[in-house]
LUMVO-362666 format. One record per residue (C-alpha): z, y, x; residue in one letter; residue number from 1. Coordinates in steps of 0.5 Angstrom, whole numbers. Each point is the difference from the previous one (the first is absolute). Layout:
BEGIN
<pt c3="Z" c2="Y" c1="X" residuo="A" num="NUM"/>
...
// end
This chain:
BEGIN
<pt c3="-195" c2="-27" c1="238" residuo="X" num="1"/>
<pt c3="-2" c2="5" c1="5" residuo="X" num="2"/>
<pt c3="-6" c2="-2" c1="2" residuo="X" num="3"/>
<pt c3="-3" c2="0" c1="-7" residuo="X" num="4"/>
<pt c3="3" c2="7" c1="-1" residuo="X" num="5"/>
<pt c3="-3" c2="2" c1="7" residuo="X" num="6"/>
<pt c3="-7" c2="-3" c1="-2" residuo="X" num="7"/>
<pt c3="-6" c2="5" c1="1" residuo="X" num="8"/>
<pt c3="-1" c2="5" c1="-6" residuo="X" num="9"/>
<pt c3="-7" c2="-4" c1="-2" residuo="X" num="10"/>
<pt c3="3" c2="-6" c1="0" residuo="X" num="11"/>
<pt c3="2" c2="-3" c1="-7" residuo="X" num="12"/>
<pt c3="8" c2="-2" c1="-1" residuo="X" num="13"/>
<pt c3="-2" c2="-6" c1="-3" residuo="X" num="14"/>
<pt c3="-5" c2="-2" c1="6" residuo="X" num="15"/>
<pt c3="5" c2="2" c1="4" residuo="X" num="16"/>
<pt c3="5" c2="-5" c1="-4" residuo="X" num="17"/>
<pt c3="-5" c2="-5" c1="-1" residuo="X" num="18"/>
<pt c3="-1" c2="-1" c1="8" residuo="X" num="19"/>
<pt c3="7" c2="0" c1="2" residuo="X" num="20"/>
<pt c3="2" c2="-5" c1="-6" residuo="X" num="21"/>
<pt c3="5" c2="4" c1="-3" residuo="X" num="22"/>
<pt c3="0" c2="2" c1="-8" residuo="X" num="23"/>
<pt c3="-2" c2="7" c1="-1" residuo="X" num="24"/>
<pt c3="7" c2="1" c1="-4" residuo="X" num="25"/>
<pt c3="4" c2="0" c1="6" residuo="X" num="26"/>
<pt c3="-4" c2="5" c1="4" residuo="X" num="27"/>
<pt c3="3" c2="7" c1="-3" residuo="X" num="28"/>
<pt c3="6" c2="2" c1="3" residuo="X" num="29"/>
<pt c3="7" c2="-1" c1="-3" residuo="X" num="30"/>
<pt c3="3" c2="6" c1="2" residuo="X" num="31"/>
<pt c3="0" c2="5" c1="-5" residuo="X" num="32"/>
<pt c3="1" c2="7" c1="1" residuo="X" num="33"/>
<pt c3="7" c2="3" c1="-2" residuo="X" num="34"/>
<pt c3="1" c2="5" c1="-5" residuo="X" num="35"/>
<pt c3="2" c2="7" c1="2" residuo="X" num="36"/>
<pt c3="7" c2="1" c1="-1" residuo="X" num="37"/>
<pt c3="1" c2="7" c1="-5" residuo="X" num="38"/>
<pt c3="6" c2="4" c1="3" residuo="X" num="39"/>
<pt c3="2" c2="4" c1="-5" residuo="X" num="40"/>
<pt c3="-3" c2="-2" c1="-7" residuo="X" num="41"/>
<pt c3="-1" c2="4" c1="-5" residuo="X" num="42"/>
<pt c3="4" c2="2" c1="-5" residuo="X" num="43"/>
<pt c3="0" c2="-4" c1="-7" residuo="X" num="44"/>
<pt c3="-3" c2="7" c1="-4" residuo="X" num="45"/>
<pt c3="4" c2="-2" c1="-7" residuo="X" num="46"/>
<pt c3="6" c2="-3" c1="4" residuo="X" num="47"/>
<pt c3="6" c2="4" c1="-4" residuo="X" num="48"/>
<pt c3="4" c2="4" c1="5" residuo="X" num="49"/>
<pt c3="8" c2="-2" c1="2" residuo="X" num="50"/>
<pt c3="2" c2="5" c1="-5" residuo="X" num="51"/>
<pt c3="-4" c2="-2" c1="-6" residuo="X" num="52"/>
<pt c3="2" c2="-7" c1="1" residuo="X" num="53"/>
<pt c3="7" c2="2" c1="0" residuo="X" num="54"/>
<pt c3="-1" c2="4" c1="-6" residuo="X" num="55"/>
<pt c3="-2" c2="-7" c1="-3" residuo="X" num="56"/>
<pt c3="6" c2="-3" c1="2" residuo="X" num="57"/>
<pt c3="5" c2="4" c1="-2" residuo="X" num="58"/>
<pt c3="-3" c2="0" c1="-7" residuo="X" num="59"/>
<pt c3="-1" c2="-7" c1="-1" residuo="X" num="60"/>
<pt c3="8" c2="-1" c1="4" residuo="X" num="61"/>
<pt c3="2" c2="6" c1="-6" residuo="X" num="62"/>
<pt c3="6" c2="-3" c1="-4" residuo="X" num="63"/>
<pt c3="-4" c2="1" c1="-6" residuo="X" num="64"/>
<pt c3="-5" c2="-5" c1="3" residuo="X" num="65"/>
<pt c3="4" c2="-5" c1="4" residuo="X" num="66"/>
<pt c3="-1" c2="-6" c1="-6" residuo="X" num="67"/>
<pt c3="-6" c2="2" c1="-2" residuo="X" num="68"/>
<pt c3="-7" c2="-5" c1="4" residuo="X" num="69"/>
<pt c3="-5" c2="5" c1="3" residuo="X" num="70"/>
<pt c3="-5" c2="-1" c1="-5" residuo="X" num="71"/>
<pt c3="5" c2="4" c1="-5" residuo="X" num="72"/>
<pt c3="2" c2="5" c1="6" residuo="X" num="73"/>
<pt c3="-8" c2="2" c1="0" residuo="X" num="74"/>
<pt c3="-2" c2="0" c1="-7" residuo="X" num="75"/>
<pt c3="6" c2="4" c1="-2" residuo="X" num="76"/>
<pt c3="-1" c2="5" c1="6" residuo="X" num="77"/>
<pt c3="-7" c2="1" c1="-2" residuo="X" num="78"/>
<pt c3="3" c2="2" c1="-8" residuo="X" num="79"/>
<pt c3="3" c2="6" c1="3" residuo="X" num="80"/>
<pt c3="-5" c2="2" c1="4" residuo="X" num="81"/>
<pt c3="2" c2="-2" c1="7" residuo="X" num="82"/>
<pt c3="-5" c2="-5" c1="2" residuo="X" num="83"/>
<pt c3="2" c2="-4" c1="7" residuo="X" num="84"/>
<pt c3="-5" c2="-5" c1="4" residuo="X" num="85"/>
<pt c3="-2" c2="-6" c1="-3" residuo="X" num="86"/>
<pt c3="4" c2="-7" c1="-2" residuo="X" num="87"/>
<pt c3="-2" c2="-3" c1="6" residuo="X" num="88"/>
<pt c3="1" c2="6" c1="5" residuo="X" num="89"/>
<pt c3="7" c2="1" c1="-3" residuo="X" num="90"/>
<pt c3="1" c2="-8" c1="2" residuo="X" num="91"/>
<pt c3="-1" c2="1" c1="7" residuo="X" num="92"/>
<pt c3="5" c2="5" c1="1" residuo="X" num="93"/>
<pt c3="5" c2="-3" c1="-3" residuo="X" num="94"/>
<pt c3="-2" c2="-7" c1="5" residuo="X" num="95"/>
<pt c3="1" c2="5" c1="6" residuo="X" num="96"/>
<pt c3="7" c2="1" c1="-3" residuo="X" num="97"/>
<pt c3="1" c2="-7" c1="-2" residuo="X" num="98"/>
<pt c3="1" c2="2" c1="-7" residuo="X" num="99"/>
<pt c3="-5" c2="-5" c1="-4" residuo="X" num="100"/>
<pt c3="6" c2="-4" c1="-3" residuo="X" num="101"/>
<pt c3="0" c2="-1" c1="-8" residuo="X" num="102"/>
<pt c3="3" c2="8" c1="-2" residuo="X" num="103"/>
<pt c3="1" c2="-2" c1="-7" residuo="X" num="104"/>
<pt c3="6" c2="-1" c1="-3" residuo="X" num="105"/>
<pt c3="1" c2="-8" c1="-2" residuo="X" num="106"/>
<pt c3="4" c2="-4" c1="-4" residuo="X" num="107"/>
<pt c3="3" c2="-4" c1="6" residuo="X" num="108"/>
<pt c3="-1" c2="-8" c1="-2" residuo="X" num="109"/>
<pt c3="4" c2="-4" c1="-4" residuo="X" num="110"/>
<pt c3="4" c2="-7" c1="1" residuo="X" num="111"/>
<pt c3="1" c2="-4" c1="-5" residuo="X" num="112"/>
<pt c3="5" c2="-6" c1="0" residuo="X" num="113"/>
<pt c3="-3" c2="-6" c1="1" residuo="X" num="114"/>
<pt c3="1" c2="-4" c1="-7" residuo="X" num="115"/>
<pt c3="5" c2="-6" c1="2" residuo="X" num="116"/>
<pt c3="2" c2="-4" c1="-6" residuo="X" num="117"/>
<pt c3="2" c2="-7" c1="0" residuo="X" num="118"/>
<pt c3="1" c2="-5" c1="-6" residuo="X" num="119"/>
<pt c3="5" c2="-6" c1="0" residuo="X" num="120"/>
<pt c3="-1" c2="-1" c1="-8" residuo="X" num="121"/>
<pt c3="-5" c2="1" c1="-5" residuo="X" num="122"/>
<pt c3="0" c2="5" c1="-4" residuo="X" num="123"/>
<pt c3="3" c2="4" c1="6" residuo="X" num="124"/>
<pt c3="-6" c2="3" c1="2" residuo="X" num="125"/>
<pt c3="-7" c2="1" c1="-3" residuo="X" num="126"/>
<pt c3="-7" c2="2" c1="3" residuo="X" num="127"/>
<pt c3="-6" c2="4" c1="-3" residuo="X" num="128"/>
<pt c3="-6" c2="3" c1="0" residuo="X" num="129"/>
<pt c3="-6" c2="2" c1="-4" residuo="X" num="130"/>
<pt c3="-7" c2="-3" c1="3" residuo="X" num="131"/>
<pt c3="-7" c2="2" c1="-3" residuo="X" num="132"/>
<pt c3="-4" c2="-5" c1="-4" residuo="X" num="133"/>
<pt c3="-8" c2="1" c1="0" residuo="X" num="134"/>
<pt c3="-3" c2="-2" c1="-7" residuo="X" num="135"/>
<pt c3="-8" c2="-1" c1="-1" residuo="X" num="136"/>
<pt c3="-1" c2="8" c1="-1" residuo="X" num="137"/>
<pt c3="-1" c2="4" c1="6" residuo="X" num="138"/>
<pt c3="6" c2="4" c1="3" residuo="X" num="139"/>
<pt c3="4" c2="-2" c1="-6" residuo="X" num="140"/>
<pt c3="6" c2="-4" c1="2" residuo="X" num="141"/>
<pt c3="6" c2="-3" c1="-4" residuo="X" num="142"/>
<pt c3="8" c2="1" c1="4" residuo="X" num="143"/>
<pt c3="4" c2="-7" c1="0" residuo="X" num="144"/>
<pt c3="7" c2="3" c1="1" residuo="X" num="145"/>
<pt c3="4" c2="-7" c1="3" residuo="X" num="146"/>
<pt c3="8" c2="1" c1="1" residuo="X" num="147"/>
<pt c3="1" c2="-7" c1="4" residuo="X" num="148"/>
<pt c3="8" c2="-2" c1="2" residuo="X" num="149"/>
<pt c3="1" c2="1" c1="7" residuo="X" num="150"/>
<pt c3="4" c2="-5" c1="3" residuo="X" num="151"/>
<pt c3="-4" c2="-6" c1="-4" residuo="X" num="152"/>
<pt c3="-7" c2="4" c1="-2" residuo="X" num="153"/>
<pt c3="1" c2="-2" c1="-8" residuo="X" num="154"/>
<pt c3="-5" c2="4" c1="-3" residuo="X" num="155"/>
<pt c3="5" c2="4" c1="-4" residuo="X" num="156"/>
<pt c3="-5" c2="3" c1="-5" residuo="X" num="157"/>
<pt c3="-7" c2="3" c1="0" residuo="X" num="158"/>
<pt c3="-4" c2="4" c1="-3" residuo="X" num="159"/>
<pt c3="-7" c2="2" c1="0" residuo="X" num="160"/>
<pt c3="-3" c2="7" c1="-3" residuo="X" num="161"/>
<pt c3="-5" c2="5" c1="0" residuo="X" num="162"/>
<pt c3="5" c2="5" c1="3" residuo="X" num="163"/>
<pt c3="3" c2="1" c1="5" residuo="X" num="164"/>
<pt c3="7" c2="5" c1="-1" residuo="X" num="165"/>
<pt c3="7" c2="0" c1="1" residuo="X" num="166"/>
<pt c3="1" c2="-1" c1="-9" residuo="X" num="167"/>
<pt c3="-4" c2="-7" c1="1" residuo="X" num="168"/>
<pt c3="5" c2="-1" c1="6" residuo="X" num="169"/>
<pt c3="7" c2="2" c1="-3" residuo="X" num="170"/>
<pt c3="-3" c2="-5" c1="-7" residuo="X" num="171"/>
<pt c3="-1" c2="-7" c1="5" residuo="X" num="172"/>
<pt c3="7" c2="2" c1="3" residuo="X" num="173"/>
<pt c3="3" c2="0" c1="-7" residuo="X" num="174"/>
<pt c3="-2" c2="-5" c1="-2" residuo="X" num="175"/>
<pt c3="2" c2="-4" c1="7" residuo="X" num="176"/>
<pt c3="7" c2="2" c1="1" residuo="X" num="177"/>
<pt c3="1" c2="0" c1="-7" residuo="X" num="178"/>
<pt c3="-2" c2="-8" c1="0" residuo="X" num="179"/>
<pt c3="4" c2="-2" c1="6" residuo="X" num="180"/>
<pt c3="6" c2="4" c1="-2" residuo="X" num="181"/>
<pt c3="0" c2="3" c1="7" residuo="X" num="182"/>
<pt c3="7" c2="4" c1="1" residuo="X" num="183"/>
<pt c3="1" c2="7" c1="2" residuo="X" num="184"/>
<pt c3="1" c2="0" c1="8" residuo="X" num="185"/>
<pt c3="-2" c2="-7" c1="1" residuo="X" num="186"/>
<pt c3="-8" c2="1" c1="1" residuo="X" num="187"/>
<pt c3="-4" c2="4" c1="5" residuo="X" num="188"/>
<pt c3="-8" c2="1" c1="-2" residuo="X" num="189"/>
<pt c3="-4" c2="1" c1="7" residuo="X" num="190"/>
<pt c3="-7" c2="3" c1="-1" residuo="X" num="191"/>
<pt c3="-5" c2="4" c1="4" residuo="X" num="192"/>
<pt c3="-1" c2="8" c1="-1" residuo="X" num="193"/>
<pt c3="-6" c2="0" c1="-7" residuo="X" num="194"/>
<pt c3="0" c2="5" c1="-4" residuo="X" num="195"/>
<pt c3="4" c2="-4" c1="-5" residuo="X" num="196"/>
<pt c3="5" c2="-2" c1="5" residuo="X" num="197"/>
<pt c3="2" c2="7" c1="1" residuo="X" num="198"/>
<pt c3="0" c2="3" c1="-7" residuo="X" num="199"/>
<pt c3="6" c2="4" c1="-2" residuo="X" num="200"/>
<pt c3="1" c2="-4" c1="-7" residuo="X" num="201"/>
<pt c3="-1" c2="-6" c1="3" residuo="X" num="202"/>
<pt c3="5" c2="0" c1="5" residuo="X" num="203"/>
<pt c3="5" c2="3" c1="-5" residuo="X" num="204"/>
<pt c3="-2" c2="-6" c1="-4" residuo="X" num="205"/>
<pt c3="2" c2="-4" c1="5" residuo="X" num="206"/>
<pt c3="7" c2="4" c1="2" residuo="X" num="207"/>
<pt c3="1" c2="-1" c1="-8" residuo="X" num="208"/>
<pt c3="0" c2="-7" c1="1" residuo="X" num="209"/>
<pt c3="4" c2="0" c1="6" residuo="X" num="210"/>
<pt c3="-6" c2="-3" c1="5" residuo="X" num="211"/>
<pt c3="0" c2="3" c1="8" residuo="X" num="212"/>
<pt c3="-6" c2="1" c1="2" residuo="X" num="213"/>
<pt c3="-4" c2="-2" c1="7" residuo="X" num="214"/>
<pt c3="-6" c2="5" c1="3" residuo="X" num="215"/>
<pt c3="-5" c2="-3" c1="4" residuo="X" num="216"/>
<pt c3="-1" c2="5" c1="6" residuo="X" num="217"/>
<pt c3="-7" c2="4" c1="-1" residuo="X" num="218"/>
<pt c3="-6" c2="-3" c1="3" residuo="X" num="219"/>
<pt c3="4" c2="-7" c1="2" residuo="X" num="220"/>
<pt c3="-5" c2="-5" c1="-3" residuo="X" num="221"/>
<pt c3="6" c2="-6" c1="1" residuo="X" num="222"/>
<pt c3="5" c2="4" c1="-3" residuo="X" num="223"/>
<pt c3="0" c2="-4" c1="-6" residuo="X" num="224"/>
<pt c3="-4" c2="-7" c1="3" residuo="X" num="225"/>
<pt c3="3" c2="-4" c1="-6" residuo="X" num="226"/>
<pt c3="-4" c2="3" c1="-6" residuo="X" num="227"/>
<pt c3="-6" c2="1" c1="5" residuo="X" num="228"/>
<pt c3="0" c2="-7" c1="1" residuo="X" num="229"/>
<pt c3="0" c2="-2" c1="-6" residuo="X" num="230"/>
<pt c3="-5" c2="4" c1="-2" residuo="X" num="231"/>
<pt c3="-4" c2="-3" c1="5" residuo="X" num="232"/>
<pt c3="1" c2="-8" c1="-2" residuo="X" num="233"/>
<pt c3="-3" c2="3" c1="-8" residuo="X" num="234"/>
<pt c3="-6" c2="3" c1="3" residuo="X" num="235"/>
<pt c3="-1" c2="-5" c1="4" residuo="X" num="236"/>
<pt c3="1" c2="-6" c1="-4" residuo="X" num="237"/>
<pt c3="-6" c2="-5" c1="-1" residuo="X" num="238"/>
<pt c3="-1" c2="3" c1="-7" residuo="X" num="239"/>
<pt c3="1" c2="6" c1="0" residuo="X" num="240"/>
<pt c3="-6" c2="3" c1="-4" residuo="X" num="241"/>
<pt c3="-1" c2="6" c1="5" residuo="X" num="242"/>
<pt c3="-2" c2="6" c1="-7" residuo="X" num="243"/>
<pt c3="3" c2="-1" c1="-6" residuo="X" num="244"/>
<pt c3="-3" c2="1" c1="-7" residuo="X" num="245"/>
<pt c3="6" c2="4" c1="-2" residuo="X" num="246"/>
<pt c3="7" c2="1" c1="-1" residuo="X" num="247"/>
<pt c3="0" c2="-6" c1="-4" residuo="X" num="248"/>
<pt c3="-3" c2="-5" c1="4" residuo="X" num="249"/>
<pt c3="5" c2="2" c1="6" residuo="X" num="250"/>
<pt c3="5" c2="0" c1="-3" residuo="X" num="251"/>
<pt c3="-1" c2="-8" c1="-3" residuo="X" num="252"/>
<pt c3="-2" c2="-2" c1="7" residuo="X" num="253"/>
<pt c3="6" c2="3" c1="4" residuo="X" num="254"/>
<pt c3="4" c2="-2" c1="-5" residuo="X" num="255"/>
<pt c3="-3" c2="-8" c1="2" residuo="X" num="256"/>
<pt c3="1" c2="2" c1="7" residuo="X" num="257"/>
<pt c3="7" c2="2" c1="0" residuo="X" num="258"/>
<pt c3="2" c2="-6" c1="-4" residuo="X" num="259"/>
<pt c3="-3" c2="-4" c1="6" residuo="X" num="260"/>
<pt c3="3" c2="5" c1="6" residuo="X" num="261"/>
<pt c3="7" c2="-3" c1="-3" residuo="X" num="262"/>
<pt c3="-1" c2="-6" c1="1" residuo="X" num="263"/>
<pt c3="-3" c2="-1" c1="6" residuo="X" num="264"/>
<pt c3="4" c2="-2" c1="6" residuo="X" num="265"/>
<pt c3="1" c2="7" c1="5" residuo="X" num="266"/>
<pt c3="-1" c2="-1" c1="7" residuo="X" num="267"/>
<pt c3="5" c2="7" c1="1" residuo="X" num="268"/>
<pt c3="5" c2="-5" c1="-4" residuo="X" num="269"/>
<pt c3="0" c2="-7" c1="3" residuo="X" num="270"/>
<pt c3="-5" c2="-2" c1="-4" residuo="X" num="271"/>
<pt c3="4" c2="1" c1="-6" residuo="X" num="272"/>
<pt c3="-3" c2="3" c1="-7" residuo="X" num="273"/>
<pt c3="2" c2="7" c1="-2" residuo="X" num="274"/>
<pt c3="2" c2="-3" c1="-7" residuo="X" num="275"/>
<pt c3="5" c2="-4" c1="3" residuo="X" num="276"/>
<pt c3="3" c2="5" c1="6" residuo="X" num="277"/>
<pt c3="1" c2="4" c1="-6" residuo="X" num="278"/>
<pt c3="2" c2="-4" c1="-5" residuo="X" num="279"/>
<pt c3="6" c2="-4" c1="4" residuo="X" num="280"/>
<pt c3="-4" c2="-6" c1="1" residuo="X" num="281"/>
<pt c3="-1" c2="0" c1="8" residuo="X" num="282"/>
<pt c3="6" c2="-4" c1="2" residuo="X" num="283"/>
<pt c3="-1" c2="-5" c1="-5" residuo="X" num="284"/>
<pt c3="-8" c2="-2" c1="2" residuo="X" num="285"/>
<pt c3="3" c2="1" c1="8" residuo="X" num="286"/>
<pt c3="4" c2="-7" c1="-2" residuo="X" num="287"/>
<pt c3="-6" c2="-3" c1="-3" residuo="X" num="288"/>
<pt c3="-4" c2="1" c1="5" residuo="X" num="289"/>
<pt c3="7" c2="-2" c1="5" residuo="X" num="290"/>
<pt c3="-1" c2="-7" c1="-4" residuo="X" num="291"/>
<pt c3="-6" c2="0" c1="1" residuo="X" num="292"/>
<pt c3="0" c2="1" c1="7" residuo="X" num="293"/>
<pt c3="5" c2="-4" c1="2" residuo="X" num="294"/>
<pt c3="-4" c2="-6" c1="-4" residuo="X" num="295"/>
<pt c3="-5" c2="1" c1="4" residuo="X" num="296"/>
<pt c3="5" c2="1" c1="6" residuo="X" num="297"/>
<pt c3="3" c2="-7" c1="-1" residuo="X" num="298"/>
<pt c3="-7" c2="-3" c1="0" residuo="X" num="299"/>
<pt c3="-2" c2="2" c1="7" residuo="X" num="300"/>
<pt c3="5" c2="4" c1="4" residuo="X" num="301"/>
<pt c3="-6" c2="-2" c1="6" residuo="X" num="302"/>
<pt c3="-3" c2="6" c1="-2" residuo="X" num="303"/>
<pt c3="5" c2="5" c1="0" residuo="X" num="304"/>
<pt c3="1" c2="1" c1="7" residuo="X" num="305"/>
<pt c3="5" c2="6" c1="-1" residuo="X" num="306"/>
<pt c3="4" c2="-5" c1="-4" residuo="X" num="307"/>
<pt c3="1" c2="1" c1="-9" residuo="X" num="308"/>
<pt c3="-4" c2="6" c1="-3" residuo="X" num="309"/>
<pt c3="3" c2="6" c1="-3" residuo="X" num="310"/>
<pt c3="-4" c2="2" c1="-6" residuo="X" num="311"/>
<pt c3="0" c2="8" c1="0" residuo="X" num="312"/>
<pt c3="4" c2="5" c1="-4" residuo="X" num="313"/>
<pt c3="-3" c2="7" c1="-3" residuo="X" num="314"/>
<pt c3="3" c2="5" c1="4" residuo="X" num="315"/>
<pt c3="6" c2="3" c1="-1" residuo="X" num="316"/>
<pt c3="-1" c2="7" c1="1" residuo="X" num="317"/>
<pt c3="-8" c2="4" c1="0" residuo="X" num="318"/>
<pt c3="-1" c2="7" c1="2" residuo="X" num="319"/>
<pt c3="-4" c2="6" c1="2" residuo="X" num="320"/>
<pt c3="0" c2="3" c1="6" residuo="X" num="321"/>
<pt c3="6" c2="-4" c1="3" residuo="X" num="322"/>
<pt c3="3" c2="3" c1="5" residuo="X" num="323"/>
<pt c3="2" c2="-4" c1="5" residuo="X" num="324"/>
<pt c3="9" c2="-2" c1="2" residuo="X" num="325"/>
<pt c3="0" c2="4" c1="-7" residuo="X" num="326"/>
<pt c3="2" c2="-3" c1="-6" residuo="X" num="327"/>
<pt c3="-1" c2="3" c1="-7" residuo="X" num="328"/>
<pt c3="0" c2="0" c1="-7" residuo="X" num="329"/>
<pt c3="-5" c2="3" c1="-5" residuo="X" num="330"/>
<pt c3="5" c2="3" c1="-3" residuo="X" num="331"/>
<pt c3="2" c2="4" c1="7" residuo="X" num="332"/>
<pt c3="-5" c2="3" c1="0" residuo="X" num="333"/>
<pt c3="-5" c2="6" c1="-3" residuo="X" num="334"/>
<pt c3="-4" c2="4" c1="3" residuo="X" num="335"/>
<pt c3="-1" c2="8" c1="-2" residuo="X" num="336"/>
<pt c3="-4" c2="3" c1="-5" residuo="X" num="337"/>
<pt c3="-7" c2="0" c1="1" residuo="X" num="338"/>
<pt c3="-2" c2="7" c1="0" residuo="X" num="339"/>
<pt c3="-4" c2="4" c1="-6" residuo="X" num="340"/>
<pt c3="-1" c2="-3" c1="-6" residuo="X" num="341"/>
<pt c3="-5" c2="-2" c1="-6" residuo="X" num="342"/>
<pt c3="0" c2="2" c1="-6" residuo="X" num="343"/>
<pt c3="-1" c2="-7" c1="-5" residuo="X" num="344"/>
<pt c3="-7" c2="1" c1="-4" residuo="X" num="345"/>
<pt c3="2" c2="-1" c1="-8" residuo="X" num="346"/>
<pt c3="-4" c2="-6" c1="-3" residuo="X" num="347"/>
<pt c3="4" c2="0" c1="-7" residuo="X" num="348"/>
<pt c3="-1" c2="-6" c1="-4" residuo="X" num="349"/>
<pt c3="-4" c2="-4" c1="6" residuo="X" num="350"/>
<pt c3="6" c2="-1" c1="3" residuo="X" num="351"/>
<pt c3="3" c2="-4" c1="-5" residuo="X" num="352"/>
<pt c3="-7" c2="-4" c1="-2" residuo="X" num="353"/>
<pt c3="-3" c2="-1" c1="6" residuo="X" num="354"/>
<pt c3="6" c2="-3" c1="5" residuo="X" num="355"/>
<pt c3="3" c2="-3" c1="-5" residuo="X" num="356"/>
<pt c3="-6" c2="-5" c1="0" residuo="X" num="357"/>
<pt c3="-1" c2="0" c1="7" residuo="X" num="358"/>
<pt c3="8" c2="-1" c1="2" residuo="X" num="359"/>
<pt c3="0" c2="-7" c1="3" residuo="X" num="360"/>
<pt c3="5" c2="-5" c1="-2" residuo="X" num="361"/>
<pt c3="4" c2="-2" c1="6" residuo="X" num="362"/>
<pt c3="2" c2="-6" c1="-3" residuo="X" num="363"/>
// end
């Protein structure tokens, strides 16, 4: 391109280009001109000296602020009339020292026991929970508390009220404890970390009758997987009503549906029935569905290539959170006291009139 930029001062650069073929874009020079270097720039003039920024080091580092977060160290200094330079600035000469971690003092974080319990036998343990029922009035929810039996996922006993209270919970569990005439010691009741859960009184209730008690770990979502499941097979069903006009109108459709839940074959119990895995009746349907395929058996053995057909048995033994080449039993196992406790709201009288409507009949 040096024949373009040695063109004669009258010439145009775009005739120029024009007459050599070559677009006028790529006619400058690509070389540009280098900066001049500064040798000695100058000083930043509000830049703080060596000695002021050790003057904020050794007030943020002082044993009266060794806890504190900086924002707290500037607020309080400037309240006694000592101000120092802005949150920013104190930031990066703590960086330069490496000193940017966290400087409050903080609860170290807390491991709890993963909840392992194993049920060989109702009535050995019981899962529960509390789910929220949407009703045709906007924000306005009903609770279904559900207490299900852990090893054949029986509905033990529900209720469906307008509160959600540890009082409410210690009445369903009277009632359920009282009506299966459960043993002091033979009875471990797993649930999450709810403010009825953790209630002072209802614990004590539960001591007083003898129950140990099982804590899913906080923010653990299949710490309870039982109770969840079965929440999700009502809401899901087909004819779930998705808002309900009251208290009862859903107390009448959940009544029907655990009645249904009962007896329909469970897919976690070989397709057994919860009424028939609790009330003792598995083995003896095991034989009848034995004969029946053993008749069947008997009519065409070509289709059994692996040869008779076994019909399939409950299982003998549920658990949450098995752990593996670990055997135990619920009874072996209680995990600690969930921390705080909540005080029960004191409902009175509507207690007694409200549950003992709503209390299924578990039978």
């Amino acid at each position: 391109m040096r024949c373009v930029a040695e063109r004669p001062s009258h010439l145009p650069r775009s005739r120029a280009c024009d007459a050599l073929g070559v677009a006028r874009t790529g006619s400058y020079s690509r070389q540009r001109p280098s900066r001049a270097q500064a040798t000695n720039p100058a000083p930043q003039p509000r830049q703080l000296s060596a000695a002021e920024q050790e003057h904020v080091l050794q007030v943020v580092n002082c044993s009266a602020y060794e806890d504190e977060a900086v924002r707290v160290i500037h607020a309080r200094e400037l309240n006694q009339g000592r101000p120092l330079p802005s949150v920013s600035t104190i930031y990066r000469i703590l960086r330069r020292r490496g000193q940017t971690t966290e400087r409050r003092a903080q609860r170290p974080p807390q491991r709890h026991v993963v909840p392992q319990v194993v049920a060989r036998a109702p009535n050995e343990s019981w899962s529960w929970d509390i789910t929220k029922l949407p009703t045709v009035r906007k924000g306005v929810y009903l609770n279904l508390y559900q207490i299900l039996d852990l090893f054949t996922r029986y509905p033990i006993a529900w209720m469906v009220s307008h509160k959600e209270n540890a009082a409410l919970a210690q009445h369903l569990f009277r009632h359920a404890l009282e009506r299966h005439a459960i043993q002091p010691g033979a009875l471990v009741v797993h649930q999450d970390r709810g403010a009825p859960m953790i209630a002072q009184t209802y614990r004590a209730f539960l001591d007083s009758y003898g129950v140990r008690r099982s804590y899913s770990r906080p923010r653990v979502s299949n710490d309870n997987p039982f109770s969840e499941a079965q929440f999700k097979t009502l809401k899901y069903s087909p004819g779930y009503p998705g808002r309900f006009a009251g208290a009862e109108h859903a107390r009448s459709w959940v009544a029907a549906f655990m009645e249904a839940y009962k007896h329909r074959p469970h897919d976690g119990l070989g397709y057994y029935t919860p009424a028939e895995v609790f009330e003792g009746r598995a083995e003896a349907i095991r034989a009848q569905r034995q004969t029946a395929l053993d008749r069947y058996y008997a009519a065409h053995p070509e289709r059994f290539p692996k040869g008779r057909p076994i019909a399939q048995q409950p299982p003998t033994e549920v658990a949450i959170n098995p752990d593996d080449g670990v055997t135990q039993t619920a009874e072996a196992f209680l995990s600690g006291d969930a921390e705080g406790s909540i005080e029960p709201v004191n409902v009175g009288d509507e207690i007694h009139q409200e549950n003992t409507t709503s209390l299924s009949d578990s039978r």
